[in-house]
C-alpha positions in Angstrom: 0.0 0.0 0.0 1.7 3.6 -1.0 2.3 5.8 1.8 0.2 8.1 0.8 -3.2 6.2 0.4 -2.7 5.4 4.3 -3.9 8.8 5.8 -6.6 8.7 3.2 -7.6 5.3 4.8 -7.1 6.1 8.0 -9.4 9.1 7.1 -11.5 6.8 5.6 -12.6 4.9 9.1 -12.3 8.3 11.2 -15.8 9.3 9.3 -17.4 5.9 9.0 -16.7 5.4 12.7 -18.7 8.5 13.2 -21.1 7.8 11.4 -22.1 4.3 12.6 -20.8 5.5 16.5 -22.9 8.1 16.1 -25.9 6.1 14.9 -25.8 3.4 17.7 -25.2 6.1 20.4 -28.2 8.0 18.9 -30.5 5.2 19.0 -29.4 4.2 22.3 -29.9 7.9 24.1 -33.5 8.0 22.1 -34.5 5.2 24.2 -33.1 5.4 27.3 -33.4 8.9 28.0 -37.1 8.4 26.8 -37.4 5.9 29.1 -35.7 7.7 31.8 -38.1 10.3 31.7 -41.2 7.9 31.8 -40.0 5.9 34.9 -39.2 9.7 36.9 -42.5 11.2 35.8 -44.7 7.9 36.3 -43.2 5.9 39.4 -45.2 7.2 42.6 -42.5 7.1 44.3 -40.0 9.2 42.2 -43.0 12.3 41.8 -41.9 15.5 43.5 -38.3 14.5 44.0 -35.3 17.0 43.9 -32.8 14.7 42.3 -35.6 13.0 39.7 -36.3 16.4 38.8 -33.0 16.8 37.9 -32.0 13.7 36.6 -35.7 14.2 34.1 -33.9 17.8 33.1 -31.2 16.1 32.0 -32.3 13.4 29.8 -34.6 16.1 28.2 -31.5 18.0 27.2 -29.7 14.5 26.7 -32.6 13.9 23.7 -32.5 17.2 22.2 -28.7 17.0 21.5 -29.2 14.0 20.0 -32.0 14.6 17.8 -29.6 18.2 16.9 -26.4 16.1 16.2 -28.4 13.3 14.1 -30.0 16.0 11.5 -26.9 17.5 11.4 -25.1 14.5 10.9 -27.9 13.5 8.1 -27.4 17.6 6.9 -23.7 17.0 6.2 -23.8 13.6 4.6 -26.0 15.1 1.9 -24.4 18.2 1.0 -20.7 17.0 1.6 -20.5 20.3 4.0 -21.3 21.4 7.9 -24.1 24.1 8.0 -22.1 26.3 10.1 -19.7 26.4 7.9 -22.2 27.4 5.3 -24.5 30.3 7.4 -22.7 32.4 9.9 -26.0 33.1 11.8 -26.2 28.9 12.8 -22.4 28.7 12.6 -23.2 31.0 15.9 -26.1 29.7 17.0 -24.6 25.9 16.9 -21.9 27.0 18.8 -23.8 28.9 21.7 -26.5 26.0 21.7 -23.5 23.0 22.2 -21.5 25.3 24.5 -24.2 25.9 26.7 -26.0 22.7 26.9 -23.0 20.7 27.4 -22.1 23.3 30.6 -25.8 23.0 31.9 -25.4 18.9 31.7 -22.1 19.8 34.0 -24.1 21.9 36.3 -26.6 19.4 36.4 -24.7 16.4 37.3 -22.9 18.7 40.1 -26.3 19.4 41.5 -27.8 15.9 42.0 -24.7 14.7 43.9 -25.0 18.0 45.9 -28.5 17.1 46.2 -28.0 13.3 47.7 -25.5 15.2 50.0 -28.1 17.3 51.3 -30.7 15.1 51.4 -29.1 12.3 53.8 -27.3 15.0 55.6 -27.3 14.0 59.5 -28.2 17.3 60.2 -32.4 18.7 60.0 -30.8 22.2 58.7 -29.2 21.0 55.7 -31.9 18.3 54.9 -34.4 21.1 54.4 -32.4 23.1 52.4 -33.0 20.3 49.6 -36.5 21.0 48.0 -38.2 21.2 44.5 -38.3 25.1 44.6 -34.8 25.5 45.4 -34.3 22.7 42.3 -36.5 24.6 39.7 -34.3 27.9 40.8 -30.9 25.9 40.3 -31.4 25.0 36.5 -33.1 28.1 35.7 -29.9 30.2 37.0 -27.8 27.6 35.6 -29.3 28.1 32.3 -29.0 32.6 32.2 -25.5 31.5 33.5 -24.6 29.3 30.6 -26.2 31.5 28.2 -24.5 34.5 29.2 -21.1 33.0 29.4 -21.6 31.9 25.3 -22.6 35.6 24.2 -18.6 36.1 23.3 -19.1 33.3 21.2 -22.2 35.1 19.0 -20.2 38.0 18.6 -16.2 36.2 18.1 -17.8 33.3 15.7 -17.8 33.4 12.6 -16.7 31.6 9.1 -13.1 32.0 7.6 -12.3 30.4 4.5 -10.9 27.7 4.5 -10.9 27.0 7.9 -14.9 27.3 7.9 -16.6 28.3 12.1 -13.6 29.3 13.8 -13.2 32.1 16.5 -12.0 35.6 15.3 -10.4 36.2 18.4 -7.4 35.7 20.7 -8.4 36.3 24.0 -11.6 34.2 23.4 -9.4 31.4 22.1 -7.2 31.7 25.2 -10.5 31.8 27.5 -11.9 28.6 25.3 -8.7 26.3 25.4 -7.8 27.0 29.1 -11.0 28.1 30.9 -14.1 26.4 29.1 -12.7 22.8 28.2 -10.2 22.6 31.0 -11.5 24.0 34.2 -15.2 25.0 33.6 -16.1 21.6 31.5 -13.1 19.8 33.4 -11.8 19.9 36.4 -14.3 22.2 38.1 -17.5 20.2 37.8 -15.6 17.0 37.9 -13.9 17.9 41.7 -17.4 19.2 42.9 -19.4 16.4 41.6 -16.6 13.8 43.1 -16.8 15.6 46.1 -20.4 15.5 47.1 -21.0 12.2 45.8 -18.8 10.6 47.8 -20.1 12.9 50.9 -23.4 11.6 49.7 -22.5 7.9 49.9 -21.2 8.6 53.4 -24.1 10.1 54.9 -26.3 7.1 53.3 -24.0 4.5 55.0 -25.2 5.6 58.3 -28.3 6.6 57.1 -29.8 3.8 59.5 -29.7 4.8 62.2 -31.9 7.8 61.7 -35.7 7.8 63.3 -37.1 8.3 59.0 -39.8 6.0 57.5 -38.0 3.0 55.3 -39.7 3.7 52.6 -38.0 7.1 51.9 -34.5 5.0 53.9 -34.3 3.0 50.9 -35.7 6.0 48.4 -32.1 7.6 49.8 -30.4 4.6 49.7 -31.0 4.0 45.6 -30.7 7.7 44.5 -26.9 7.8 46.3 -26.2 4.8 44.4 -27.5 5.7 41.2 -26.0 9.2 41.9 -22.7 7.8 43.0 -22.3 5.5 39.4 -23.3 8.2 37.4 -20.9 10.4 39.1 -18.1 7.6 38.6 -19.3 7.4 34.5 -19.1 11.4 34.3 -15.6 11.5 35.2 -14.4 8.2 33.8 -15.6 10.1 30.3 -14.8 13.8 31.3 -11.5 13.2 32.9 -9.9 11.8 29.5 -11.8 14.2 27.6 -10.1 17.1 29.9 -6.5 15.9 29.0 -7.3 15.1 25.5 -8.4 19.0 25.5 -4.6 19.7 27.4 -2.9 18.0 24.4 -4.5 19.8 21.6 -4.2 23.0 23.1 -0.6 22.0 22.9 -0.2 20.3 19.7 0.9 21.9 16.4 -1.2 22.2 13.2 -0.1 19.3 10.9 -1.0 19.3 7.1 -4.1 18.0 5.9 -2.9 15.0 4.1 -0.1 14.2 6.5 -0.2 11.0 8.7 -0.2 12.6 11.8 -3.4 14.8 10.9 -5.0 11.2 9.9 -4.2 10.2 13.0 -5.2 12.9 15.1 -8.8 12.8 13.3 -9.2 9.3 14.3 -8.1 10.2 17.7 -10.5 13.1 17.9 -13.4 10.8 16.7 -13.0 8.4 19.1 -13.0 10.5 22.0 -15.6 13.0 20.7 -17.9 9.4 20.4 -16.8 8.6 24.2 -17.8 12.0 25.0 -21.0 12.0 23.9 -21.6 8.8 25.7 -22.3 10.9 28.8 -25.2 11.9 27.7 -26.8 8.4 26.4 -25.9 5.6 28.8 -27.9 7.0 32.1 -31.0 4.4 32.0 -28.8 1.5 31.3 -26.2 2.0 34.2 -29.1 2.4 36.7 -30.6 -0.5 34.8 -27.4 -2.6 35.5 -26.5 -1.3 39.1 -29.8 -0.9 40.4 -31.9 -4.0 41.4 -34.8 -1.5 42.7 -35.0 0.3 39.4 -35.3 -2.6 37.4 -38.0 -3.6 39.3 -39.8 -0.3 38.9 -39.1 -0.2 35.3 -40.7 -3.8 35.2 -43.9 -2.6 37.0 -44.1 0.6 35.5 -44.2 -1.6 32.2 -46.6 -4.7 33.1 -49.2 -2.1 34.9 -49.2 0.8 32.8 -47.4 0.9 29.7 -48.4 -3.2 28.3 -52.5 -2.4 29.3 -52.8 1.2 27.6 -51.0 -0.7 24.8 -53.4 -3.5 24.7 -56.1 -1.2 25.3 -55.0 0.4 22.2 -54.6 -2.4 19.9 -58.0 -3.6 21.1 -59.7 -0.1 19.9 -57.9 0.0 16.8 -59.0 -3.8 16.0 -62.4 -2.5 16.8 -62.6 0.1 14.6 -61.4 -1.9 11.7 -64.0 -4.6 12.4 -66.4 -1.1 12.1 -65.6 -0.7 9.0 -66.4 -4.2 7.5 -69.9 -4.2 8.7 -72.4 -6.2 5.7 -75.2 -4.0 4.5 -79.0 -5.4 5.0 -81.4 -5.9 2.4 -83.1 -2.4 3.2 -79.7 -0.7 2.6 -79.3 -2.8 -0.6 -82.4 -1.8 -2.0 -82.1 1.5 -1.4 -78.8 1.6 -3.2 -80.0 -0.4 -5.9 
């Protein structure tokens, strides 16, 4: 094989990986973040609760970057080009949407291990500081925050030929290599959501001997454990992510058709397709770790789901057999 027909192959699987990675991961988010939302909104048990509420946000968000990505994806594979490098109004827009949403998913998961802290704190003072209200006014500051800190990006986006939706500006680039993907989207949410979680599992360890009714004992007990793995998948993905941001800020620009930028595509692939794992894989680690949430997932599907689906099937078979009724002879004659 000539030299140079390897980068091209190498190039080659970099963009059918994403394409197929992205596919699986895309079908796999649909569903379980669909599902997510069902079980929070639909279980008894789970209604009115602080970290449901939040863990319901996120799979929300979870879907619409999904559904975004995919008709992007589907966008680019038909006209050989990224929109945003074709409009500079969505090569702005795209940018402060993805920015923003991927910082709110930070804030998020930061707030339900902070919210499994405070909820089987020891202490009555700290317990009551953990309601719905307080919730509702977390993600809606979270949100302006998010938003405002991407307003740099609307104004310092833009498209340059040939690079296509780059920044325009130095200090933003500075802020965005070193602030954004390294401590805001890095190390920041990763130390407080470490921090809290394992606070959190703590607390619940001694939970027990606390004068509380069982029911919401072992409500506690299973949201600190589903917290706690989904804190120990953020990081496992963000932590790599983080240096892999650390060693592009540092490496240097190789030509397009060299090895090396082959090789760094395929790199980038892989862990952009790790990446967006984080937001796609929350129903089936609580699945896995979670005896209790299988079990609700199983009841939430043999008593409500499976009925209104029969229910249904049996109205739309009705409605058919409606249809095929056999005229009488009165009819007949008439229409004779």
């Amino acid at each position: 094989m000539p030299s140079s027909s390897v980068p091209l192959k190498i190039l080659d699987i970099a963009q059918k990986l994403s394409f197929y990675g992205l596919f699986i991961i895309f079908v796999a988010a649909l569903v379980g973040n669909t599902l997510n939302i069902f079980v929070f909104t639909k279980v008894k048990l789970f209604k009115g609760n602080r970290c449901t509420y939040y863990l319901t946000v996120e799979s929300v968000i979870g879907i619409y970057v999904f559904i975004q990505t995919c008709i992007l994806q589907i966008f680019q594979l038909m006209y050989q080009n990224d929109p945003a490098n074709i409009s500079p109004f969505f090569c702005k827009i795209k940018t402060t949407l993805n920015q923003s949403l991927r910082l709110l998913i930070d804030f998020i998961v930061c707030f339900e291990a902070l919210d499994q802290y405070l909820s089987t704190n020891p202490r009555l003072y700290f317990r009551q500081m953990s309601t719905l209200k307080l919730a509702r006014y977390s993600i809606i500051v979270a949100s302006i925050l998010c938003i405002m800190q991407t307003i740099p990006y609307i104004i310092f986006y833009n498209i340059v030929s040939p690079f296509g939706c780059i920044i325009i500006n130095e200090g933003l680039k500075y802020y965005y290599s070193f602030v954004y993907y390294i401590f805001l989207n890095g190390f920041l949410p990763i130390s407080i959501s470490t921090v809290f979680s394992l606070l959190a599992y703590r607390n619940v360890r001694h939970i027990i001997r606390r004068q509380i009714p069982i029911q919401r004992r072992k409500l506690d007990q299973q949201l600190t454990a589903m917290i706690f793995v989904r804190v120990i998948m953020f990081v496992a993905i963000l932590l790599p992510y983080t240096f892999y941001r650390i060693y592009a800020v540092k490496n240097i620009a190789y030509p397009v058709n060299s090895l090396q930028y082959a090789i760094v595509q395929l790199i980038t692939t892989i862990v952009a397709l790790i990446m967006i794992c984080n937001n796609a894989l929350n129903f089936y680690i609580f699945a896995a770790t979670s005896s209790r949430f299988r079990h609700q997932v199983k009841h939430l599907f043999m008593k409500v789901w499976w009925p209104s689906l029969r229910q249904w099937f049996n109205s739309t078979e009705n409605r058919v057999h409606a249809l095929n009724i056999i005229p009488n002879e009165r009819s007949t004659g008439l229409e004779s």
